[in-house]
N, C-alpha and C positions, 0 to 999 in steps of 0.2 A: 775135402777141398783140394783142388789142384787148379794147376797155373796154365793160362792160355797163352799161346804164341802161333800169332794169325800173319803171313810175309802175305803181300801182293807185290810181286817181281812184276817190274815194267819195264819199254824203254824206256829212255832220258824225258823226264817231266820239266818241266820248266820252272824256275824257282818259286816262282810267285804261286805256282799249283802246289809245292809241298808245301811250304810253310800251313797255307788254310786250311789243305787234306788232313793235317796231324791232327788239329784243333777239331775238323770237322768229324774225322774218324773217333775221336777219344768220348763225343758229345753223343754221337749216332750211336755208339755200342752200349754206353751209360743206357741210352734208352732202351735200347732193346732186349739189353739184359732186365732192365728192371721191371719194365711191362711185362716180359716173358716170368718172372717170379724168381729169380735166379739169385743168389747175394754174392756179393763181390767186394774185392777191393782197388785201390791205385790203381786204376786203368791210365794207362798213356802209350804214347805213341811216338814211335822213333821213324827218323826218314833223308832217305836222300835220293840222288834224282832217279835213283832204280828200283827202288824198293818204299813202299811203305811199312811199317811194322807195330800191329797193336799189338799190347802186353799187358796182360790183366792177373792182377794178384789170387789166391786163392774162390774162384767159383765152389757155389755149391755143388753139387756133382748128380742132383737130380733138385726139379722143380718142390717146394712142397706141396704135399697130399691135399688137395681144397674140399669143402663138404658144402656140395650142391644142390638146390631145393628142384623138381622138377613138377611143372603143373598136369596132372592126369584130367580126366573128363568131368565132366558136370557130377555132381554125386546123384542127382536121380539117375540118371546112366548108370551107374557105377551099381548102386544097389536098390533094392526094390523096396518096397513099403514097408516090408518087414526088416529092415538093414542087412538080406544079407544079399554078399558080393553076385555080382553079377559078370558075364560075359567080359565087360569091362575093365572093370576095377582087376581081375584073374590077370587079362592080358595085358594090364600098365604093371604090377606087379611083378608079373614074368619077364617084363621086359626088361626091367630094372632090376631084376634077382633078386627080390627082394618079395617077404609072405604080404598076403593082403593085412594081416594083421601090424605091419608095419606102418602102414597108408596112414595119412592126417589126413583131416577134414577142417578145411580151412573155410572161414566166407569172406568171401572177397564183394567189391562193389558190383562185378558181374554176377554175383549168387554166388551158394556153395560149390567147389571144388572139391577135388581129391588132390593130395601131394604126398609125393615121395621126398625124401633124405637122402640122398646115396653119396660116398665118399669117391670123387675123381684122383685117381691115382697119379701125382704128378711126373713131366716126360725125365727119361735122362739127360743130362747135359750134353753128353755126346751125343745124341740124339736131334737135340734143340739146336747146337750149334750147326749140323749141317742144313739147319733151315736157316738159321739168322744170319750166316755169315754172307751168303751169295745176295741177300737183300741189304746187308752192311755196303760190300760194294757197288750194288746199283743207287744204292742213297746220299753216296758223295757228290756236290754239288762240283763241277765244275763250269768255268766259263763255255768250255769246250770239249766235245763230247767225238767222238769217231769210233765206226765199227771197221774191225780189220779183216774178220772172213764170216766165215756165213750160219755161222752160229747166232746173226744178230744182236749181242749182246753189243755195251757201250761203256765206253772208260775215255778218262781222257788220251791217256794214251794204250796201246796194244799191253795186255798185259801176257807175258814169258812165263812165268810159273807162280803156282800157290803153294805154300807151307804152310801146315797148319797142327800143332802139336796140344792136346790138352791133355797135361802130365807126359807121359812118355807111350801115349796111344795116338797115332795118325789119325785126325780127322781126317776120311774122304772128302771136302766138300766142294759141289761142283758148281764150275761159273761157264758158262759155253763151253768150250769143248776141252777145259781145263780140268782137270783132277787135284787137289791138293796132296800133295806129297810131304817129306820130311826131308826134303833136302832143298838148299839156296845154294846162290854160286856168290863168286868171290868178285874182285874188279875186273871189269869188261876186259883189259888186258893184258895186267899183269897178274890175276890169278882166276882164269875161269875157270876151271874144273869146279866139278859139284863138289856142295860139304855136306854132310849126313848132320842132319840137326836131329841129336840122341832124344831131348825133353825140353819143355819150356823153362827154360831154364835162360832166364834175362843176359843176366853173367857168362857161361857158357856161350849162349849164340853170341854175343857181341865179341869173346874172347876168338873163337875161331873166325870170324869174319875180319877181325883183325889182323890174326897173321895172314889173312886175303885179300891185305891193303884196302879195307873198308871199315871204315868208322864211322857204324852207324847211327850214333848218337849227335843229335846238331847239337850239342851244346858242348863236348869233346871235341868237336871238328870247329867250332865257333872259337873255343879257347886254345887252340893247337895252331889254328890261325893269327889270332894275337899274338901270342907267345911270338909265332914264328916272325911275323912283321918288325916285332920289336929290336929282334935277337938280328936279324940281317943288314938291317940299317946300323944298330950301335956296333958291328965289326963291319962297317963297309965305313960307314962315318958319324962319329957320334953327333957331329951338328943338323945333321938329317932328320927329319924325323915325317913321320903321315899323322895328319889330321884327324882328330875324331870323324867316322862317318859310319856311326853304326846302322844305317838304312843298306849300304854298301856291302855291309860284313855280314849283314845276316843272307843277301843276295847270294852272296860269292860263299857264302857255309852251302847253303844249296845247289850248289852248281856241282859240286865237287863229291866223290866217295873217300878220297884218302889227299887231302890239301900238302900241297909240297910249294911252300910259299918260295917264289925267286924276286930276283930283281932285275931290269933291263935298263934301257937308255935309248933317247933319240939323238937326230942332229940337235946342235946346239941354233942352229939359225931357226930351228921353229918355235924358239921361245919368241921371236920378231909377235908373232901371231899372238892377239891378246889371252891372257888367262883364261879368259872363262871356256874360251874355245878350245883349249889343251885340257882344259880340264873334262867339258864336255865329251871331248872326243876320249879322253881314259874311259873317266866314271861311266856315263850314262851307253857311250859304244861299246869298251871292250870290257868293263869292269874291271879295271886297272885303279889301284892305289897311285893316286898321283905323293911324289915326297917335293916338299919344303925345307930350305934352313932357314935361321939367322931368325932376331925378331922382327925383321920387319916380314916372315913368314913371304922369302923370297921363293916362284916359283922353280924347280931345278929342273934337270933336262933327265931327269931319274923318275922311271917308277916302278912296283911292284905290283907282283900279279900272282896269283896263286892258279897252281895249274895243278889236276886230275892226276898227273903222273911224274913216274920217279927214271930217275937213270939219265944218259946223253942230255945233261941240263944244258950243254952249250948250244944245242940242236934246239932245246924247247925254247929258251932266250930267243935266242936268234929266229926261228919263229915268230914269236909273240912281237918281238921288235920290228919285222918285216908288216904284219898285218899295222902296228898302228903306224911307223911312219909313213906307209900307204895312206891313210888315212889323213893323219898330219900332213901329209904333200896335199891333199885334196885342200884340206883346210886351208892351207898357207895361199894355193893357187885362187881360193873364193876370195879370201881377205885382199888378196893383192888387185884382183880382176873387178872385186866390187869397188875398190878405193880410185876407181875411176870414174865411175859416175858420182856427182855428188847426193849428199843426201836431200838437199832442196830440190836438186835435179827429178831423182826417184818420187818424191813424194807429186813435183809437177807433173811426172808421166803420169801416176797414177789416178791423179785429179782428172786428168785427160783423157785417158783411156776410160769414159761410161760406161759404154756399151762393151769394155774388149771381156770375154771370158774370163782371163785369168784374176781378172781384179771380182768380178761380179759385182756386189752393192756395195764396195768400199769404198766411194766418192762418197755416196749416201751414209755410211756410216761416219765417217770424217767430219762431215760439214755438222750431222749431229751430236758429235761429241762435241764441235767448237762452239756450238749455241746453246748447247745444256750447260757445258762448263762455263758460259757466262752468267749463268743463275748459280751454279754451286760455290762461283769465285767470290759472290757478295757474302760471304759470309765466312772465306779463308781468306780471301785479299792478295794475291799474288799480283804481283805489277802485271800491267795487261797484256804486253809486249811479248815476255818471257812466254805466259801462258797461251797467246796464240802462237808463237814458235813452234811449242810442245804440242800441239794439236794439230797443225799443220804438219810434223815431222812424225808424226807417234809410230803410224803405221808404215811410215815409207821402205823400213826392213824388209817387210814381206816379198817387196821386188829384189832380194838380192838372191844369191847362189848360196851366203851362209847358211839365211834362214833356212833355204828349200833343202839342204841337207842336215843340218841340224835345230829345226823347227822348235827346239828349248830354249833354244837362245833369241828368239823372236823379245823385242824391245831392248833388253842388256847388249843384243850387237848393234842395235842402232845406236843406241847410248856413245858406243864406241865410234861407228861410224859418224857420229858427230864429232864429236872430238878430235876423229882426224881432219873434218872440215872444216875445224876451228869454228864452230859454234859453242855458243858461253857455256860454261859449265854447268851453268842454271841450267839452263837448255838440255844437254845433254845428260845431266842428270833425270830431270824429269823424263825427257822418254826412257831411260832406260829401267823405268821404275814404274811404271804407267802400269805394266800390268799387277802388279804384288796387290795384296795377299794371292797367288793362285790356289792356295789351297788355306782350312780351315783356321793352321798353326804358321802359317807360312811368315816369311817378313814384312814387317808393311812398306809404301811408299817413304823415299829420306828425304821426300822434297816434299813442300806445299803445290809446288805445281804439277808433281805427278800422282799427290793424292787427290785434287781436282781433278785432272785426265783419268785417273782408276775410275773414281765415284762416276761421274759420266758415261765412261766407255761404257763399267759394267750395269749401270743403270740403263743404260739406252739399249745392251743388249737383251733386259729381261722384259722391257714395254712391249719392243717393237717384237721378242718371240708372243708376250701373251695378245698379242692388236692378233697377229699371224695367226695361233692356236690359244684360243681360250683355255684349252685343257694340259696346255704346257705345263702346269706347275700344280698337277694336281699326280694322285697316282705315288707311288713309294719310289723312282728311278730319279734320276735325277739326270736326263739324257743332254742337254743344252747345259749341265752345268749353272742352272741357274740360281739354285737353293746355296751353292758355292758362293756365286756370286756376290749376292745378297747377304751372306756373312760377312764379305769381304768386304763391302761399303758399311756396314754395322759396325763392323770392327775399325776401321778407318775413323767414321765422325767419330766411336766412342774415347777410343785411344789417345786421337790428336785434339779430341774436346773440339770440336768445330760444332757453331751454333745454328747448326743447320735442320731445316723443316722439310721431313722429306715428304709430307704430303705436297708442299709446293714443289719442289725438286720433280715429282711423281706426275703433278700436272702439266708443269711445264715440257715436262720430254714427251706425254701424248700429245700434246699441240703441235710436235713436230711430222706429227701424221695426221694427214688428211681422213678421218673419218666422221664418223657420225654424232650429233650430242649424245644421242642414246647411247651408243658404242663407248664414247667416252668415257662416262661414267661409268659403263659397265668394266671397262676396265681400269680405271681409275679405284673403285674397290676393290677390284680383285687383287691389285697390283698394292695397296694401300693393307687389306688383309693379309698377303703374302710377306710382307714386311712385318709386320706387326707380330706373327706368328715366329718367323725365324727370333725379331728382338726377342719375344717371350721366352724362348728357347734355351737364346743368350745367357739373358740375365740370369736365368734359373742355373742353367747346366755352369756358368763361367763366373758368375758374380753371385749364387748363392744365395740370391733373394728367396721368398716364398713366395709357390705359386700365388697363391691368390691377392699378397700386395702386390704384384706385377700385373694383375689382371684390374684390380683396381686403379692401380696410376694410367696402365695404356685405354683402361674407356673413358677419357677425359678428353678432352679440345685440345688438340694441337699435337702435334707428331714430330716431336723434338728430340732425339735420343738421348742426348747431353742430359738435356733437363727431367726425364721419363728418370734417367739412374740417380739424379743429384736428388729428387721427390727419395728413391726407393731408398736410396741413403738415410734419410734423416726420416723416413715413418721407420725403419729399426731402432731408432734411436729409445723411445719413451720408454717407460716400464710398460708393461704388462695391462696392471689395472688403467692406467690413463688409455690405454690405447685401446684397451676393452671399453670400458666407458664412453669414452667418443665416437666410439666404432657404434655401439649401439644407440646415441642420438642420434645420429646423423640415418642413419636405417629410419627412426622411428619420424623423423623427421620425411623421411624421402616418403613413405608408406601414408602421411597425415597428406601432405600432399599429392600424392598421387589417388586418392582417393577421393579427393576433393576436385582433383581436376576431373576424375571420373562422373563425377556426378553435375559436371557443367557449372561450377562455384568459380564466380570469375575473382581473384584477389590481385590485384596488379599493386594496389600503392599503400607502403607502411607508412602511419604517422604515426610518430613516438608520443605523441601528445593523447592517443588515442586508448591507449595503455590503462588498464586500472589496478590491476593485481600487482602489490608490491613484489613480487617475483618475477613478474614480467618485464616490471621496471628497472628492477636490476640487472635482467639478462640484457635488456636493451642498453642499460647505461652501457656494461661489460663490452657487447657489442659493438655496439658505436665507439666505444673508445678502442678498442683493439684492429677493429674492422680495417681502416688507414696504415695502421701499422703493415698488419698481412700484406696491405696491396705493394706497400712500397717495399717490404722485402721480399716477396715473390719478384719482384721488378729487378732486384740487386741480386735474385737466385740465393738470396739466402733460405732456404726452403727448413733446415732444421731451427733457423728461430722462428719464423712465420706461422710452423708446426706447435712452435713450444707457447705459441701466443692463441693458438687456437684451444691447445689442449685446458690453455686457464679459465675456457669457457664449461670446464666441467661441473663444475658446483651452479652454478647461475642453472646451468641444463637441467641438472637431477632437479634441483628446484622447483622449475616452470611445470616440468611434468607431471611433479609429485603434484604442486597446487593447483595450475590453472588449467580448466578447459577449455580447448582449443576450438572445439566446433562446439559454441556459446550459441544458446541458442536466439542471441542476440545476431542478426545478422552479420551489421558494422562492425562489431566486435569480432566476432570470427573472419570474417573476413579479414580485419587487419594484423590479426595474430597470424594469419594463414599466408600474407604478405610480407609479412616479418621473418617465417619460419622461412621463406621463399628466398629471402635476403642471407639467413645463416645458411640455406642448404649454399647457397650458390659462392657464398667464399671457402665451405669445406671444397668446395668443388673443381675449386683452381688447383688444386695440388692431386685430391682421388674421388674415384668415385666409391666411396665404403660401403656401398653396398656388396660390396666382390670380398669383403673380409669375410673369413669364416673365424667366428670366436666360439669363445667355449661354448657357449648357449645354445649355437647353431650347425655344433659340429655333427 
């Protein structure tokens, strides 16, 4: 057993590429070592933006030995009448090294054969690896892929040198015009000379690349970062402090081989410029630690930045300070140069401009969010006034200089831009919230008017792509962002409990396009499936339901999501047996009838009067008395008592079945028991369709 230690020395990767390379190198080599026959341990994987490094515990040090069956030629071939060997059976034998007297005789479905036994000797490890290793690095997924000379091979970025040590013996192994060797180098500037990597030895190499100012472990560089963030703020000011923003710190762990956390400052007049834009231009531009004090998490004119190198820190400061208040002057210059047009203004050009290019179909989009949202509003209630404001204004941002240079802040600077044109705060809230959730975990809408304008916008954008491409939302990509979307209106009605019907919501926004009845419908399913799928998803993956009640509640009438979770709520509710039990009338019930309608038996009207079997009379009294109840608390959404009133139809059930036959070969009779069962299918039916339960019977 000995220890592998595989370097791929690159240029500078980009952060979002190591992080996925570690996970995706530590997964690819699991494979290949284990397909290959190899045993192992702890595989994992170290990295930073120069180097990737797998490191893998004790390998076996040769394949084990496998005993392989090989098929030789037909046995009449092989030997004659008399069994003995022939021409054949000599020359499969020789071939295999092995006496003819070792040969089987097997019969297979083709006739008899002849087989050999022979023991395959398995490869060396050093051996194996200079095959495995050069198709480890062609098997890393990345978004982006470039060749640098003409060896044609592809990485994302140029790769500089291989290392590659198993035990304390050099792998050669070769990647284009690379050789693996036993040496890496140290940081790009403050220590490049090569280092002689003696053995794989985890400890060892991470110890000299350290005194090479490289810290190749991101979880050492992740905590040397903390540490330092903490330690420079509580001796500059203890009232100071940076925000949790662990998306941020794992960014800035990979950007870096040896982290030398500083701190800078702008002018104080560009706090004028609202937060979110200081912050954007840190965070999202230069990946700078914005700092805060005080509770009211006041922003300060401080931040921190972690920078690749050591020494002349007054030179690196002063740097890092020059590149953002560049930036900040840009900032401060859009905010000040946009607060000249107003925001009514911007949205009136926009309306205006049809035809001009830069807008393209954003009239057309506008006027559709403000006619959808007058369907989604019936049923959140925003004053009407407020909500066409917010539809009118939502997208007027895109016309400004903020947006066009920091395109994240699209709706949150209009927000702002409102509010310097003293529009209500209603108002201004709502656009500035219009687009949330953008992503799966994201924050929702704080306003009823901008979770209306969300629901809308992102509704109207997923119709009008599938009217566009039918095959928009099919396929594993998710390129329009529309499978987002559609979580994001799900999560929206779920969260804020809005009693909203998005099959209506669904039809109403294709009516906003001119096409076909056929058309319509056609996407009007698709669009009504594509929902129903993500819901599925939802509840399963976030709220824990089981599949199959989830599958039961959404094949029911009505497309309610509120009320889809409030049903899945209370079918958890019962025991066990109640809910097996009813699970299985309600089946035997769907099956009596559906078999009855197959056979052309028309039952349309129950008379209770018509009943003879004391059993049946009973289920009918049960019935009939309970029936009114369900409807009116399905009506009140109390769906766990209406559930608990149905389940007391279990004994009358067992009952009927045990005693009465159903298809009598009395016509009227069957017929009116068949219109009776017609009446219990159809009130189980307001809450599930049970036939989607899988019980123990039918598992």
């Amino acid at each position: 057993m000995k220890n592998l230690l595989f370097e791929i020395g690159v240029e500078e990767l980009p952060a979002s590429y190591v992080s996925s390379a570690r996970d995706d190198i530590v997964r690819i080599a699991s494979e290949m070592l284990g397909e290959a026959g190899l045993k192992f341990s702890e595989p994992h994987c170290l990295g930073t933006p120069r180097r990737l490094v797998l490191f893998i515990k004790d390998i076996s040090e040769k394949q084990d030995d496998k005993e392989i069956t090989v098929q030789g030629p037909p046995y009449d071939k092989a030997f004659d009448n008399d069994n003995k060997p022939m021409p054949a059976a000599i020359g499969f034998a020789k071939k295999l090294g092995l006496q003819v007297g070792e040969l089987e005789i097997v019969e297979t479905k083709s006739g008899k054969y002849i087989f050999a036994k022979k023991i395959e000797k398995g490869k060396p490890t050093n051996e194996l690896l200079k095959e495995l290793l050069p198709n480890l690095i062609k098997s890393i997924p990345f978004p982006k892929t470039m060749r640098w000379d003409n060896s044609g091979v592809k990485f994302a970025r140029p790769i500089r040198w291989l290392g590659c040590l198993y035990g304390d013996e050099v792998i050669p192994v070769k990647f284009g015009k690379l050789e693996a060797g036993n040496i890496t180098y140290g940081h790009r500037f403050l220590a490049p000379d090569v280092i002689k990597i003696k053995s794989a030895d985890i400890d060892e190499y991470k110890k000299s690349l350290n005194h090479a100012f490289v810290i190749v472990d991101q979880d050492e560089r992740k905590k040397k970062i903390e540490e330092d963030l903490n330690k420079i703020l509580k001796k500059y000011n203890p009232a100071f402090f940076v925000p949790p923003d662990e998306e941020l710190l794992e960014i800035v762990t990979d950007l870096v081989e040896y982290p030398n956390v500083l701190k800078g400052t702008f002018p104080e007049e560009f706090l004028k410029v609202p937060d979110i834009v200081l912050e954007a231009a840190m965070k999202s531009h230069q990946k700078y630690f914005p700092v805060i004090k005080g509770k009211q998490l006041e922003l300060t004119n401080k931040f921190v930045f972690v920078s690749n190198m050591k020494g002349n820190e007054e030179q690196i400061i002063e740097g890092n300070e020059r590149v953002l208040n560049a930036r900040l002057a840009d900032a401060k210059f859009f905010w000040d140069e946009d607060k000249k047009t107003s925001l009514e203004e911007r949205a009136k050009q926009i309306m205006e401009a049809r035809n001009a290019h830069q807008f393209g179909t954003l009239p057309k989009r506008i006027r559709a969010i403000e006619r959808l949202a007058k369907v989604v509003n019936k049923n959140v209630r925003v004053d009407s006034k407020t909500l066409k404001k917010v539809c009118e204004l939502c997208k007027a941002d895109l016309g400004t200089h903020m947006v066009e240079d920091f395109p994240e802040l699209q709706g949150e600077i209009g927000g702002e831009y409102a509010r310097e044109g003293n529009v209500s705060e209603e108002v201004s809230s709502g656009i500035a919230c219009h687009y949330y959730p953008r992503f799966a975990e994201d924050k929702l809408p704080n306003t009823k008017a901008g979770s209306v304008v969300s629901i809308s916008d992102k509704m109207n954008a997923i119709v009008s792509h599938i009217i566009e491409n039918e095959n928009a939302i099919t396929g594993s990509g998710d390129k329009f962002a529309l499978r987002r979307q559609a979580i994001g209106i799900l999560r929206i009605i779920l969260e804020r409990e809005y009693d909203i019907d998005l099959e209506n919501i669904i039809g109403e926004c294709i009516k906003l396009y001119k096409i076909s009845e056929d058309k319509h419908e056609k996407v009007f399913r698709l669009v009504v499936d594509f929902f129903k799928q993500r819901l599925k998803n939802h509840l399963i993956s976030w709220h824990f339901y089981r599949y199959d009640f989830v599958d039961a509640v959404l094949n029911t009438h009505g497309f309610k999501p509120v009320e889809k979770d409030k049903i899945l709520y209370a079918l958890s509710k019962p025991s066990k047996n109640d809910f097996e039990s009813i699970t299985t009338s309600f089946k035997r019930i769907s099956n009596i009838l559906k078999q009855a309608r197959e056979r052309g038996i028309e039952f349309i009207y129950f008379n209770k009067r018509k009943l003879v079997e004391p059993e049946e009379k009973t289920l009918a009294e049960k019935f009939l008395d309970i029936s009114k109840n369900v409807n009116k608390l399905i009506k009140k959404k109390e769906y766990t008592n209406a559930f608990s009133q149905i389940i007391s139809l279990r004994k009358p059930l067992d009952d009927f079945f045990d005693k009465v036959m159903v298809m009598d070969e009395n016509h009227a009779l069957r017929n009116n028991r068949l219109a009776f069962l017609q009446e219990i299918e159809s009130m189980f039916s307001q809450l599930a369709n049970f036939s989607y339960v899988v019980t123990e019977k039918n598992k």
